[in-house]
N, C-alpha and C positions, 0 to 999 in steps of 0.2 A: 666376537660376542654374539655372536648367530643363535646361540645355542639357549641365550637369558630369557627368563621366563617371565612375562610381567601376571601378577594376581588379577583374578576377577573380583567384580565390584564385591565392598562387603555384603553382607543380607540384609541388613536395614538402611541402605542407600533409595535414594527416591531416585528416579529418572532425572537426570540433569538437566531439561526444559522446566521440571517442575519446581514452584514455589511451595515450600510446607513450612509450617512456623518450628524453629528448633532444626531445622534441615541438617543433617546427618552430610549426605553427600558436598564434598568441599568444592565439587564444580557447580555452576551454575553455567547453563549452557543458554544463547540467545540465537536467534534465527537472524538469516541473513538480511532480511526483509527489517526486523527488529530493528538493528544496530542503523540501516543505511536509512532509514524513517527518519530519527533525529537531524537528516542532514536535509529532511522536507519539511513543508506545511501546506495542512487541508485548502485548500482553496474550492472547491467545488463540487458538483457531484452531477455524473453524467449518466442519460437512460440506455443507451446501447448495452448489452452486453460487454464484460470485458471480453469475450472470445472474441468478439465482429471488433473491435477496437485496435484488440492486439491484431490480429490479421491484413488490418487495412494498414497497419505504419509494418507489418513482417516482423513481430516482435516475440520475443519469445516468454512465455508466463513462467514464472517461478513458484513453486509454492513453498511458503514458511509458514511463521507463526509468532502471533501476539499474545497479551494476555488475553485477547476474548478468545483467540480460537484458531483454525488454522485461515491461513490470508493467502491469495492469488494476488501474484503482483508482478507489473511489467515497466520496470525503471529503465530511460532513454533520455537523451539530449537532441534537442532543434536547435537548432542557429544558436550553441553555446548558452542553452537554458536547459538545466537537468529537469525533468517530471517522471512523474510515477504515477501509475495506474492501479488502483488495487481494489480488493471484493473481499468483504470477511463471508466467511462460510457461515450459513446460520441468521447472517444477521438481517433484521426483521426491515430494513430499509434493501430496497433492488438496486440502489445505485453504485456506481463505479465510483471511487473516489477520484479526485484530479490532486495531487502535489504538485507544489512547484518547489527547486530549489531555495532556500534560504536565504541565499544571494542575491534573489531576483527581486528585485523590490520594484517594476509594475508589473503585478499579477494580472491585470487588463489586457497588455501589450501579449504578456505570454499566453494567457488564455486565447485569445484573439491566433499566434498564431499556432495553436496546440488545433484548436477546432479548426482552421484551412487548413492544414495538413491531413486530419481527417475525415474532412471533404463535407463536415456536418455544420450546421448552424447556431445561435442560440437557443434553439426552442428546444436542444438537444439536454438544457442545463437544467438540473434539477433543485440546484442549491446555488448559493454562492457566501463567503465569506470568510471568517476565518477568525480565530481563537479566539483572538482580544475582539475582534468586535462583535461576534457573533454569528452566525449563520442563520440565512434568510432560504425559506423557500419559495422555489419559482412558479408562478403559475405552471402547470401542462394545456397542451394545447387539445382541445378536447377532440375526440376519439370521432369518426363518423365511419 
C-alpha cells in the first residue's frame, strides 16, 4: 500500500492548534506542555531567568503552547516530586513559573527542595500560592 495517496487539508480548515467558533477542521491539536500542565499546579514564581535555571539543574527547555501564547517549559522530578518550570512568551510579568505535581500535597517541603537544588534562596520567590487560595506577591529585595 506504498503507493496510497492521503488528501491535503480542505481550503477552509483552520490550523489545528487553533480555536475558531464553527471550526471546520475536525482535529483539534494541543501542545505537549498543554496536555502535561493538567498534571501540575502554579505554586510560585521565580526571578532568574528560565535559561540560568534550566542550565543549573542541565535541563532541557521545550517550547509549546497555550491559549495565551507560545510557553518555554522545563518538566523534571527531585527525589520523586515532578515540577515544571515555564515562561509565557509576551507575558507582561518576568517571572518563571514553579509547578508542582498534583500529588505533592506540601508545596513547602517541595519548594524548599526545588530552591537547594538550585543553589538559590527565598528572596529568589516572587509569588507564592496557588488557585484556591490565591496568590500573594513577595516583597523584592531592593536593588543597590
Amino acid at each position: 500500500m506504498a503507493g496510497l495517496e492521503v488528501p491535503g487539508p480542505d481550503s477552509d480548515w483552520e490550523r489545528a492548534p487553533q480555536y475558531q467558533g464553527g471550526k471546520r477542521n475536525p482535529a483539534f491539536q494541543s501542545s505537549m506542555w498543554e496536555y502535561a500542565a493538567s498534571s501540575f499546579r502554579l505554586v510560585a514564581g521565580l526571578s532568574p531567568s528560565l535559561d540560568v535555571l534550566a542550565a543549573r539543574l542541565r535541563l532541557t527547555i521545550e517550547r509549546g503552547w497555550e491559549d495565551l501564547g507560545p510557553v518555554d517549559a522545563a518538566m523534571f522530578r527531585i527525589q520523586k516530586i515532578d515540577f515544571a518550570l515555564s515562561r509565557l512568551e509576551g507575558s507582561p510579568r518576568p517571572d518563571v513559573f514553579v509547578w508542582v505535581g498534583r500529588a505533592q500535597a506540601d508545596v513547602d517541603t517541595a519548594l524548599s527542595l526545588l530552591l537547594d537544588a538550585l543553589g538559590i534562596g527565598e528572596e529568589a520567590l516572587t509569588f507564592r500560592g496557588d488557585i484556591e487560595t490565591g496568590f500573594v506577591d513577595l516583597p523584592s529585595e531592593p536593588q543597590t
